[in-house]
Every structure is written in structure tokens, then in C-alpha cells.
C-alpha positions in Angstrom: 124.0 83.9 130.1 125.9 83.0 126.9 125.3 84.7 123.4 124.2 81.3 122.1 121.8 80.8 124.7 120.2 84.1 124.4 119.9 83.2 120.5 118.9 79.8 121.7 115.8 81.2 123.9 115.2 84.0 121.5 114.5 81.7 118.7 112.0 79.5 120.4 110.4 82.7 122.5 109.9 83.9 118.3 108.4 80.3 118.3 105.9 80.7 120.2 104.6 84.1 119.7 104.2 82.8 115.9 102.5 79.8 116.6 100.3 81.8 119.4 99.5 84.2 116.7 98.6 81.5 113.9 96.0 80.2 116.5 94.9 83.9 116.6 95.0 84.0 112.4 92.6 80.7 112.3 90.3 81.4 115.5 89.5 84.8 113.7 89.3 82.9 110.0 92.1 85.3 108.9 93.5 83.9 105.6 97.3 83.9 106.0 99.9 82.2 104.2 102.9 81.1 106.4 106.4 82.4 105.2 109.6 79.7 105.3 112.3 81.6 107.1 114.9 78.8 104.9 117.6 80.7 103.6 117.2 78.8 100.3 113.4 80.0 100.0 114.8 83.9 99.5 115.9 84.6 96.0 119.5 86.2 96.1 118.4 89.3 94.2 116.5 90.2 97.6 119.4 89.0 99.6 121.5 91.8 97.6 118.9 94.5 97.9 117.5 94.0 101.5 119.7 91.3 103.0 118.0 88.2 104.5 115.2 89.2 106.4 112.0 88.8 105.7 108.6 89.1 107.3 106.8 85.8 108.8 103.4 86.4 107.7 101.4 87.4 104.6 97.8 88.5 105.8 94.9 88.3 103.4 92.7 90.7 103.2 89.6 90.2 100.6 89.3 93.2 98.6 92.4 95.1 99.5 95.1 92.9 98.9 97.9 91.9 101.7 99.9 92.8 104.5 103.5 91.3 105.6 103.6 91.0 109.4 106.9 90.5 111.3 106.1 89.0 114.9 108.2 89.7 117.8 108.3 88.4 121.5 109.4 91.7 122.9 108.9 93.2 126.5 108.0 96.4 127.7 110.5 98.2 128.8 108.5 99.1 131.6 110.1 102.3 133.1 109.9 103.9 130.3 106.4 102.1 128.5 108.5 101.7 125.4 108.9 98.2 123.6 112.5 98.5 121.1 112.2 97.8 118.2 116.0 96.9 116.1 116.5 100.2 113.7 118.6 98.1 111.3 116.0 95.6 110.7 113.3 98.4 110.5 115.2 100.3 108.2 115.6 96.8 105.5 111.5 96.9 105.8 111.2 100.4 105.2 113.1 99.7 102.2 111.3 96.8 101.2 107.9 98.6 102.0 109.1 101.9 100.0 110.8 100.4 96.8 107.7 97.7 96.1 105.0 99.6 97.2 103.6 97.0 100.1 102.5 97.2 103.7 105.4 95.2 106.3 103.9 95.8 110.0 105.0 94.7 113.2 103.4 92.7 115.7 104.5 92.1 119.8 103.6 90.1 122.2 105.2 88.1 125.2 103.8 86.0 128.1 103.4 88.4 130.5 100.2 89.4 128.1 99.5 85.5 127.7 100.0 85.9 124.0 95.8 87.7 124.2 97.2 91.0 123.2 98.9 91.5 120.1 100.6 95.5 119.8 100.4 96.6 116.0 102.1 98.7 114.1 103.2 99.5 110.4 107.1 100.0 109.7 106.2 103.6 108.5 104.7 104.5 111.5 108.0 103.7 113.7 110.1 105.8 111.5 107.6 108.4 110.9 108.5 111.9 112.3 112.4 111.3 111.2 113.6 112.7 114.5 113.9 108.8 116.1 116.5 108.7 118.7 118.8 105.3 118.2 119.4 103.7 121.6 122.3 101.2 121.8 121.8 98.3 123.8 124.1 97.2 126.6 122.1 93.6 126.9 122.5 92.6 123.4 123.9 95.2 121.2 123.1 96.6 118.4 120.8 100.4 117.4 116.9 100.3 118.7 114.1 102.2 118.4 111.9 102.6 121.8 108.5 102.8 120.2 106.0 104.1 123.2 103.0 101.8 123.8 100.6 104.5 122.8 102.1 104.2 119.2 100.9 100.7 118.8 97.1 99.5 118.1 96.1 96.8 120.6 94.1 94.2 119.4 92.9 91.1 121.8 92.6 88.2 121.6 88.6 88.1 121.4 89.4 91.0 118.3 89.6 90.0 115.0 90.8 92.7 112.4 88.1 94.5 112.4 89.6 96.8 115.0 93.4 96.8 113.7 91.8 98.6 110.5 89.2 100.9 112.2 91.8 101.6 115.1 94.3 102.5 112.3 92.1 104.3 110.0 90.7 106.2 112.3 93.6 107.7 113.7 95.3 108.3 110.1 91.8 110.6 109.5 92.3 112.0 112.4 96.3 113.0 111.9 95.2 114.3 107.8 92.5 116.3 109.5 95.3 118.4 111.9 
């Protein structure tokens, strides 16, 4: 398959998770506010600093402020029950999350889950430990991160936030504790 096709089916698999996961966002009544990925909607001094990525979601959360969210369609790399996550890209968020002081997270899904399970994560938590091997990949190049599925909080589709937080706190209390 060509490199614009991959793009090409990339793009509108990233399509679909997002919209999936907006139907997840209103089921659940989970204030959200949809960010334009327009080149012209990111201001060039964040261009400079972090280059042009940003995250696709900013999560509302009464009380506590906001989350950024960054959806993926990603697969498991099954052999190995890893899903790879791009170590370039992590590494902008980490930046973004470290030098204003906000929360970027990740969230996967694919088909073969129906878009009903949605694998959480925070960017800190994938680079946490420092000792993060960099895979390169022979399929589309470019550094990864294979992040094992026991890393990630699973929510489901019937699951509202309720468990992303408690699954999340819960296991921070429990890391502070050892």
C-alpha cells in the first residue's frame, strides 16, 4: 500500500474513533469542547515551542478543571499485548503538559473493540519510569513506545468517568503508598 493511502486510511480511522468517542462524551453528559485541528486555529508561538500538534479534546470536569485528550485508532500489538504509542509526539505533550502545568492523556480504541472500550492513559504515565525502550517501526517509520495493556485504564462503553478517575486514583494511592 502506498504512503498516501496509509495517511489516507489513517486519517479517516482517527475519524471515526473521534466521532465514536464524542457519542461516548454526550451519552455519558461529559462536557467537552471539540478542538479544530486547522493549522490556522494554533497560534505560532505554540507552533515554535511544541510544533503543530495538539490534542483533540478538552474534557470538563466540574470542580477540577480540564483534561486534553488525544484519541488514537491503534491496535494491539497482539504478541506482545502492547499498543505503540509515537515517542516524538509523546514527548511534544510531555512538554506541553510539564511547561503549563495541564493534564494531556491518551485515549485508544479500534474496531476490533467496536469503539465500547476506550484504553486511558495520561502522557506522564507512558514516560514514567525513564527507562522506555524506543522501538522503530519497519511499517511506518518513525520511534514508538509499546505501552503494555495493563498500563492503561479501560473504561466501557456503559462507564462514564466515574471509573477513569477511581481506576486512576486508586492506583496512584496505591504506587505513593509502596
Amino acid at each position: 500500500m502506498e504512503k498516501s493511502n496509509i495517511k489516507n486510511e489513517d486519517r479517516e480511522k482517527g475519524n471515526i474513533v473521534e466521532l465514536r468517542f464524542k457519542e461516548w462524551l454526550d451519552k455519558h453528559d461529559i462536557p467537552y469542547w471539540y478542538i479544530q485541528q486547522d493549522i490556522e486555529t494554533f497560534s505560532s508561538s505554540l507552533k515554535k515551542i511544541f510544533g503543530a500538534k495538539r490534542p483533540d479534546f478538552m474534557i470538563l470536569l466540574p470542580n477540577i478543571g480540564f483534561i486534553f485528550v488525544d484519541l488514537k485508532y491503534k491496535k494491539l500489538i497482539t504478541k506482545y499485548k502492547k499498543f505503540p504509542l509515537d515517542s516524538k509526539e509523546t514527548t511534544k505533550y510531555s512538554s506541553l503538559q510539564r511547561y503549563f502545568n495541564l493534564q494531556v492523556w491518551y485515549v485508544l480504541s479500534n474496531e476490533e473493540y467496536d469503539y465500547k472500550t476506550w484504553f486511558w492513559i495520561p502522557v506522564s504515565k507512558v514516560l514514567e519510569g525513564g527507562k522506555l525502550e524506543k522501538y522503530k517501526s519497519s511499517k511506518f517509520g518513525g520511534d514508538f513506545f509499546a505501552i503494555p495493556i495493563t498500563k492503561f485504564i479501560q473504561v466501557a462503553d456503559d462507564n462514564s468517568l466515574d471509573r477513569l478517575f477511581s481506576k486512576f486514583f486508586i492506583e496512584e494511592s496505591k504506587s505513593e503508598v509502596k
